[in-house]
N, C-alpha and C positions, 0 to 999 in steps of 0.2 A: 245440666245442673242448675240452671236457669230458672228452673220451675221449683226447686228445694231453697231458693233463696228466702222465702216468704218463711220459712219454717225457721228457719237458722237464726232470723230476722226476730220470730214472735218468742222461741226459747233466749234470746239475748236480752229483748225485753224483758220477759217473764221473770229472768236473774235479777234484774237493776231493782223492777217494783219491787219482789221480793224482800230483795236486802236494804230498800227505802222502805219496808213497811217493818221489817224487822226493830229498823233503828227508832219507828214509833216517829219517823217524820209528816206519816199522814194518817186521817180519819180513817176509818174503815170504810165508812160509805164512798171516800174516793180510792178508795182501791175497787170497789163493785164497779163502779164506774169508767173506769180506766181499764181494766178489763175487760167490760162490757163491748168498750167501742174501738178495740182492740182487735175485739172477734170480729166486729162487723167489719172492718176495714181488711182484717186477713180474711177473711170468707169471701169478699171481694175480690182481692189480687190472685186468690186461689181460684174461683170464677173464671176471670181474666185469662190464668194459665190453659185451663184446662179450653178456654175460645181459642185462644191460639191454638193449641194443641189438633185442633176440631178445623181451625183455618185451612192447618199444614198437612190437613188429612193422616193425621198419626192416629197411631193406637192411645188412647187415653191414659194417661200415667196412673197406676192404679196406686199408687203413694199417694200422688197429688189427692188423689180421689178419696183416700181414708183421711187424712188432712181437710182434705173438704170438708166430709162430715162433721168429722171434729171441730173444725170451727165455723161451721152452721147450727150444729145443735150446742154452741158455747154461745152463740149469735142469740137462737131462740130461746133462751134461760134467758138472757140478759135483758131481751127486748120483750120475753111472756112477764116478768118481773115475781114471779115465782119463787119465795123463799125460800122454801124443800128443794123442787128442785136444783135451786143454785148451791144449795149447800150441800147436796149427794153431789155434785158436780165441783163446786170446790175441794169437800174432803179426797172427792179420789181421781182427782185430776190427773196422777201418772198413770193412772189404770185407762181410760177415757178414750186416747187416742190410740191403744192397742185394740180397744176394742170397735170402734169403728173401723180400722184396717182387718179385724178378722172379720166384720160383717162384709165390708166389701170384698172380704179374698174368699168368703163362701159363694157368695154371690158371682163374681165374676169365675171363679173354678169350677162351676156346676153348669153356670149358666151362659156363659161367653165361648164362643171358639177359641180367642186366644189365652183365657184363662187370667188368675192372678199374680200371671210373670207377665202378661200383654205384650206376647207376643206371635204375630202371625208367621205361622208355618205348618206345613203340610204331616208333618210328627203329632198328632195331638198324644199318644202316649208318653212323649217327653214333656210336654207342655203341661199335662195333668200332675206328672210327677212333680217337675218342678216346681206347680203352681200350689199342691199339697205341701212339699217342703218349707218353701215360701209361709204361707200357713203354718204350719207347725211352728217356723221359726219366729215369728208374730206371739203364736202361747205363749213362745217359752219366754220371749220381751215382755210381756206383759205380767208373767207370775214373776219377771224378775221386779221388773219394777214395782211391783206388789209387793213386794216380801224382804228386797236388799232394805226399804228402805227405813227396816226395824233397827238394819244393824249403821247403816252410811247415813248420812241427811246430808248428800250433795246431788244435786238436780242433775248434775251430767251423769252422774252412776247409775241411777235411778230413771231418766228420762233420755236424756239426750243420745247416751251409748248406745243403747238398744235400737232407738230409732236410726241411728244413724248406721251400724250393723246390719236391720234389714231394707236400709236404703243401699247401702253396695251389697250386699247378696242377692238384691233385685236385678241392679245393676250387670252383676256378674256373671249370673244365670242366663236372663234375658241377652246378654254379647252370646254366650255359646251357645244356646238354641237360635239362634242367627246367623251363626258358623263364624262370627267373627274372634280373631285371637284375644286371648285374655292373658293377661299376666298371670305366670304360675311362679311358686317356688318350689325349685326342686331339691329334696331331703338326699 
């Protein structure tokens, strides 16, 4: 969970600026700003994780990995200084980060042995499965976060839910294709 901290971290932010730009206590260009070097310093720590991760010869956290993206190409908006592009990128900024985690879960489900559950084992028909589910559950994050947020305008409902749902079904999946116990509840 160590490697999910930088996330928890940039949506906690993201709440504060928000409702500081809400109240009209800053320009706008210091929100671009503030943002801008927000991404670079989480595109960093996310870096970081993903060295360690690479030190301790693990399988590469494919969360951390779409999180990357995400705030690598929030990084490259900020620092190309691209007006279009920052504003296709701020209008749909809930949508952004699903869809980097579904670039990466194609990529590493077609192309990876261990798949977009990144996990090694000798089943690659459970791994595919999983790593499709996994996938599929990312769409349906993403057309939520697209769509709740005509009817809610709260960033956890819209944002933070979702991602935080296909971070323990990552979770959860990856323990049983492991063979390790998972907490069930039984009906």
């Amino acid at each position: 969970m160590y490697d999910f901290f930088w996330l928890i971290l940039f949506l906690i932010y993201a709440a504060y600026m928000i409702d500081f730009f809400k109240q009209g206590r800053y320009p706008d260009s210091f929100a671009i700003a503030a943002f801008g070097k927000f991404f670079i310093v989480g595109t960093i720590i996310s870096f970081l994780s993903i060295i360690v991760q690479i030190y301790k010869k693990m399988v590469i956290d494919r969360i951390v990995l779409g999180m990357n993206l995400f705030l690598l190409v929030g990084s490259l908006v900020f620092l190309g200084n691209n007006s279009t592009i920052a504003q296709y990128y701020d209008t749909y900024i809930r949508i952004v980060p699903f869809f980097c985690f579904f670039v990466v879960g194609l990529i590493t489900t077609f192309y990876t042995p261990s798949g977009f559950i990144g996990v090694s084992s000798d089943d690659k028909k459970a791994i595919r499965r999983a790593s499709l589910k996994l996938l599929a559950l990312v769409i349906v994050g993403g057309l939520w976060s697209l769509l709740i947020k005509n009817y809610f305008n709260d960033w956890f409902l819209y944002v933070a839910m979702p991602l935080l749902i296909i971070r323990w079904m990552y979770e959860r999946w990856g323990k049983q294709l492991r063979g390790e116990k998972v907490f069930q509840i039984k009906w």
